[in-house]
C-alpha positions in Angstrom: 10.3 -95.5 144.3 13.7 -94.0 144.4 14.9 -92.1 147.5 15.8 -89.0 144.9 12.6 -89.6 142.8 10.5 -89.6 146.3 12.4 -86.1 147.0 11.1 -84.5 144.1 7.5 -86.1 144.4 7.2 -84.4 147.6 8.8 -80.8 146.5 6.6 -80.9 143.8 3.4 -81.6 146.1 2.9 -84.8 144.3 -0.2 -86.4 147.0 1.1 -90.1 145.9 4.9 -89.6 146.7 3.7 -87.7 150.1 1.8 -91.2 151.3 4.8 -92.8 150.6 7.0 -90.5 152.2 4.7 -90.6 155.5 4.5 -94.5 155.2 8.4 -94.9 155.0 8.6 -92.8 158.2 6.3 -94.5 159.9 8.3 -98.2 159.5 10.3 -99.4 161.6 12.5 -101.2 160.2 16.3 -100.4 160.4 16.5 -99.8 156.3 13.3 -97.7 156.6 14.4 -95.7 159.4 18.1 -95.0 157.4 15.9 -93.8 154.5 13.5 -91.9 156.2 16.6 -90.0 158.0 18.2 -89.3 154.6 14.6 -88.2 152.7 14.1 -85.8 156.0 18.1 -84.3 155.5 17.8 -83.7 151.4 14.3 -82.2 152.0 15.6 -79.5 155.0 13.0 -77.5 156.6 13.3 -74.0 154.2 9.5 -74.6 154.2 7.0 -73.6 157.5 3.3 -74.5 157.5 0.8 -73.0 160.0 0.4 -76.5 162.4 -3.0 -76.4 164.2 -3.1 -79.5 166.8 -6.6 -80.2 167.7 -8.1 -82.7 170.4 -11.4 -83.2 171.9 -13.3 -86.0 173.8 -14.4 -88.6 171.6 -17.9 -87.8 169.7 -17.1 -84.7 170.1 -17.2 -83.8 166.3 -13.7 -83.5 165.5 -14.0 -85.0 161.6 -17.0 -82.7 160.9 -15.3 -79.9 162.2 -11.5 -80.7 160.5 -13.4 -81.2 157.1 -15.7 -78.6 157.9 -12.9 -76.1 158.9 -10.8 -77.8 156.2 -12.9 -76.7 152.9 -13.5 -73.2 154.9 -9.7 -72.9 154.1 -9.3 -74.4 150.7 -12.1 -72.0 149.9 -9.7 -69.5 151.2 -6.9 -70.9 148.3 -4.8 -72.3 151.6 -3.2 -76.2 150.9 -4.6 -78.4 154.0 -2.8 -81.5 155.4 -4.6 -83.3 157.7 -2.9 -85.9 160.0 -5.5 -87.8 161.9 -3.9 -90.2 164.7 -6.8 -93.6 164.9 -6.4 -95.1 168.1 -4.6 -98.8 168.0 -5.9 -102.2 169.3 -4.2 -102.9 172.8 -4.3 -106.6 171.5 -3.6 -106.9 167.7 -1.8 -103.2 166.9 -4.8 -102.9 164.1 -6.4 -99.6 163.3 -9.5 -98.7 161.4 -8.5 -95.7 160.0 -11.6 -93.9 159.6 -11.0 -90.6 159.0 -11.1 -91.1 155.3 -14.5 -92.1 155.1 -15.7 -89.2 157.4 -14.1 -86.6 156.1 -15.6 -87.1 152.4 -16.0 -84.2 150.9 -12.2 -82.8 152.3 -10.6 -86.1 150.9 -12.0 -85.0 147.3 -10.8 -81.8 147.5 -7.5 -81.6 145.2 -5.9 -78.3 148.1 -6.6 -81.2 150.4 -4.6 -84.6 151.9 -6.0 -86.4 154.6 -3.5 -89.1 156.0 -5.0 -91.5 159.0 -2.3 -93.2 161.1 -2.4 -95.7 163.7 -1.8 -94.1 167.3 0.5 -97.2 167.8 -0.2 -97.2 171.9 2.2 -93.4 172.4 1.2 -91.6 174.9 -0.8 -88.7 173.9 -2.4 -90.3 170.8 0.0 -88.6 168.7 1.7 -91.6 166.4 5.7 -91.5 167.1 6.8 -90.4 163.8 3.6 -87.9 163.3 6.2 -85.0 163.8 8.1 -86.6 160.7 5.4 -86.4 159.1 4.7 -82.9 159.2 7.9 -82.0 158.3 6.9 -83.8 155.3 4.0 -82.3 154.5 5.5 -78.6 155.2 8.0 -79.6 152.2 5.3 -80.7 150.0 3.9 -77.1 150.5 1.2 -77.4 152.4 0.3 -73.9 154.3 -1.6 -75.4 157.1 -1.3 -78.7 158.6 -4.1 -80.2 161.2 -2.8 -82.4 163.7 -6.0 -84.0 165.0 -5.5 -86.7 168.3 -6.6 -89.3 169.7 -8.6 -88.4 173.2 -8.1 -86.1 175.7 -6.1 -86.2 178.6 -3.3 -85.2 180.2 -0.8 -86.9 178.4 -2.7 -85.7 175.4 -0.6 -82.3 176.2 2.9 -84.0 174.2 0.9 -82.4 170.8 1.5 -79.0 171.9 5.4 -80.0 171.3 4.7 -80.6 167.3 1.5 -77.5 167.0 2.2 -73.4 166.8 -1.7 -73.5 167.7 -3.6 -75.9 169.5 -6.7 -76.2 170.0 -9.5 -78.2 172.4 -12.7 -79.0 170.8 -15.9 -79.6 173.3 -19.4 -80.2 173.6 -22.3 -78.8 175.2 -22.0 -80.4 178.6 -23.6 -79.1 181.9 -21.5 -77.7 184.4 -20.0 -80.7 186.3 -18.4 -81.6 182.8 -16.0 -78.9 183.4 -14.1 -81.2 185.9 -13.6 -83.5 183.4 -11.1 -82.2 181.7 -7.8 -82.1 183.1 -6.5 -79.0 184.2 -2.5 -79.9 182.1 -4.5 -79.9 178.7 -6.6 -76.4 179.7 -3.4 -74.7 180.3 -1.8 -76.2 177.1 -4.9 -75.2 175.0 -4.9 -72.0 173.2 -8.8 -72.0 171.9 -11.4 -73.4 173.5 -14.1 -74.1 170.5 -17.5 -75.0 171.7 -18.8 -77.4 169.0 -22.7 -78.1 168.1 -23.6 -75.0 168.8 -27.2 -74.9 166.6 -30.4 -75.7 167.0 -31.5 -77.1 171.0 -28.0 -77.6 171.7 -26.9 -73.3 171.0 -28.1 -71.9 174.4 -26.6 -74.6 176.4 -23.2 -74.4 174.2 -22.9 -70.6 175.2 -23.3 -71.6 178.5 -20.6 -74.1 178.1 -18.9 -71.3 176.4 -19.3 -69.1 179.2 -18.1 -71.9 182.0 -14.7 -72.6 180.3 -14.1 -68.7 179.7 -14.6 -68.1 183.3 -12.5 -71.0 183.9 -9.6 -70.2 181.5 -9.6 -66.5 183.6 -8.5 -68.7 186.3 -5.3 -69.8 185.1 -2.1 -68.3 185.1 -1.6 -65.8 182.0 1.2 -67.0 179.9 3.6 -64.7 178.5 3.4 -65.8 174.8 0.0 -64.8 174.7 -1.8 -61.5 174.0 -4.2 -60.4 175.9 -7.2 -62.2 175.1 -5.9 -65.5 175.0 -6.6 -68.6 175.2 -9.9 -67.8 175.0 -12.9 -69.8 174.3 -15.4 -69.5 171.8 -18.9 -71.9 169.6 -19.3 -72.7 166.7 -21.5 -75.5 164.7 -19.0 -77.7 162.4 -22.6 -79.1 160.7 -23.6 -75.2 159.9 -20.4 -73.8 159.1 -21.1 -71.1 161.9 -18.6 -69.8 163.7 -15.2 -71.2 161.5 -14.3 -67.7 160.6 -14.3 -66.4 163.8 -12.3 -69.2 164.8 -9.5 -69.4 162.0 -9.8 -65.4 162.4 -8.7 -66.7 166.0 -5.9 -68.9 165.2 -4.5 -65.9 162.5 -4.5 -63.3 165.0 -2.7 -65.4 167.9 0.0 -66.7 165.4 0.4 -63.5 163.9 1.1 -62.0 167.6 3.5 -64.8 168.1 5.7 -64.3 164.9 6.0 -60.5 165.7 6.8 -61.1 169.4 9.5 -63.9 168.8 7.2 -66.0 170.6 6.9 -68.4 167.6 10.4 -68.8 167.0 10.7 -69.5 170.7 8.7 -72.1 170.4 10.0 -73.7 167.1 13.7 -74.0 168.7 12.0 -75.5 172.4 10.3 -78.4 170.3 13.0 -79.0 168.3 14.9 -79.8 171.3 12.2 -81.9 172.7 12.5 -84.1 170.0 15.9 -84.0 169.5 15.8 -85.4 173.2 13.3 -87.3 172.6 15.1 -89.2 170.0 18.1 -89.6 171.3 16.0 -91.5 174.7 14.4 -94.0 171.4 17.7 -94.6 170.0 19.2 -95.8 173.5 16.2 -98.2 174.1 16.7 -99.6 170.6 20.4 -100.2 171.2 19.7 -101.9 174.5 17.1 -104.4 173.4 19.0 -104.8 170.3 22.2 -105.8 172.6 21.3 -109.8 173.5 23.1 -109.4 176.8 21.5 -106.3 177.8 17.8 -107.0 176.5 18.1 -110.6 178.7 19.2 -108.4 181.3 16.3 -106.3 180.9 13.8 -109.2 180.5 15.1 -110.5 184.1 14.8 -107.4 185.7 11.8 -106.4 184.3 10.4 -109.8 186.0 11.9 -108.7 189.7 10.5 -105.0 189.1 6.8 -106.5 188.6 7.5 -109.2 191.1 8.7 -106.5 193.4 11.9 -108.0 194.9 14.1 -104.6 192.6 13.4 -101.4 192.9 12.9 -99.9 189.3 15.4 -97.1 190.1 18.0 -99.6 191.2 16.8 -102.1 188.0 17.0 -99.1 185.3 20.4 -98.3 187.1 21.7 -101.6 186.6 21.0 -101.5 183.1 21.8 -97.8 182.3 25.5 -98.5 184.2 26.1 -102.3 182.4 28.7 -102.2 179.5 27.4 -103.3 176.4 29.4 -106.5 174.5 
């Protein structure tokens, strides 16, 4: 498809020229990655979507809930992107790419797209060009867009750089569980959602509930926040209880945001992150793509694991060589 032809697909909300948008981002080669810079510059960011990151531990329920949550909004008339990060092989690179298949009933729905991508090893589970991507989906017209990761963790915190909202989804667990998520991705999380909170699982959920409130009391109050946020809340993804509360939730803290400057805040900070962010990609790519300096590289990358260099003295070799 034509570069111009793919522009108007995706203004127009066509769902075909939108995968093939997202796939063209997502290459790497060096005539994909020219196109996909040009597709990004003629489709400008007029457009904003509401962008919901979610994470959670896995088993937690996160497909239930996303296309639980998901058909609670198209119900609502709201268009739902959903970009769901699989995690990657360590060894072959491969994927499964599951979310399709659980997520049914959302991937029929014509207010809906569902677009799985491989986690590709990043850090965080986020795929690298997943931020493209949502550009993408904001200029197809899509009013919300849910970013749902791979894991939990601490580096699982780089989504809040590409999310106005972002939410950690949990389940019933005793009280020791509480330690087991780290304290970077609590302070990062804006809602706490409880999920599988029916039948013998609903009194030990709002104890759960109850735990994570106390603990988010704890923490030091941010300033974007109102008052009652984060905050932590149940709800059953399989019973549809407790999604209204919790997109009544998300509303009410991106509201506050926009009115305080808060959002806009925000919007400028990650765009700098990734401008950064970039700009550290491009450098690696021009080194390894330099023969001198990617041999130079291998051969200290051998002393550095051998231990005989230092890696701050190896990455200053490299950083103060002149290229050929």
């Amino acid at each position: 498809m034509e570069l111009d032809a793919l522009v108007t697909g995706v203004q127009s909300g066509n769902r075909r020229a939108l995968a093939r948008a997202i796939t063209l981002v997502e290459s790497g080669r060096d005539d994909h990655r020219a196109q996909a810079t040009e597709l990004l510059s003629q489709l400008g960011t007029e457009k904003h979507a509401l962008r919901i990151g979610l994470s959670g531990t896995p088993g937690v329920g996160k497909s239930t809930f996303i296309e639980s949550f998901g058909l609670a909004l198209t119900a609502r008339d709201l268009r739902v992107a959903v970009l769901a990060v699989d995690p990657s092989s360590a060894r072959s690179g491969g994927s499964i790419l599951g979310d399709k298949t659980r997520m049914e009933r959302l991937s029929r729905d014509p207010m809906a797209f569902i677009r799985p991508s491989p986690s590709q090893a990043e850090m965080g589970g986020v795929a690298r060009r997943t931020r493209e991507a949502v550009a993408l989906c904001e200029a197809a017209g899509f009013d919300i867009v849910l970013i749902e990761t791979v894991g939990v963790g601490q580096s699982e915190t780089i989504v809040s750089q590409m999310s106005d909202v972002f939410a950690l989804l949990l389940a019933p667990a005793g009280g020791d569980e509480l330690q087991g998520v780290k304290r970077g991705i609590m302070e990062m999380a804006d809602l706490i959602f409880v999920n599988k909170a029916d039948g013998d699982l609903k009194s030990q959920a709002m104890r759960t509930c109850a735990d994570y409130a106390g603990a988010l009391r704890l923490l030091r109050k941010r300033p974007q926040d109102p008052r009652d946020f984060p905050k932590a809340m149940t709800l059953s993804a399989i019973e549809g209880d407790g999604l209204d509360a919790a997109w009544a939730a998300i509303t009410e803290l991106a509201a506050w945001r926009q009115d305080n400057g808060a959002w806009d805040d925000a919007r400028r900070d990650q765009a700098l992150f990734w401008f950064q962010e970039d700009v550290r990609s491009g450098l690696m790519q021009r080194i390894l793509a330099d023969p001198t300096l990617a041999a130079r590289m291998q051969a200290l990358s051998a002393e550095v694991a051998a231990g005989t260099t230092a890696p701050s003295v190896a990455a200053a070799t490299i950083l103060n060589a002149d290229p050929t």
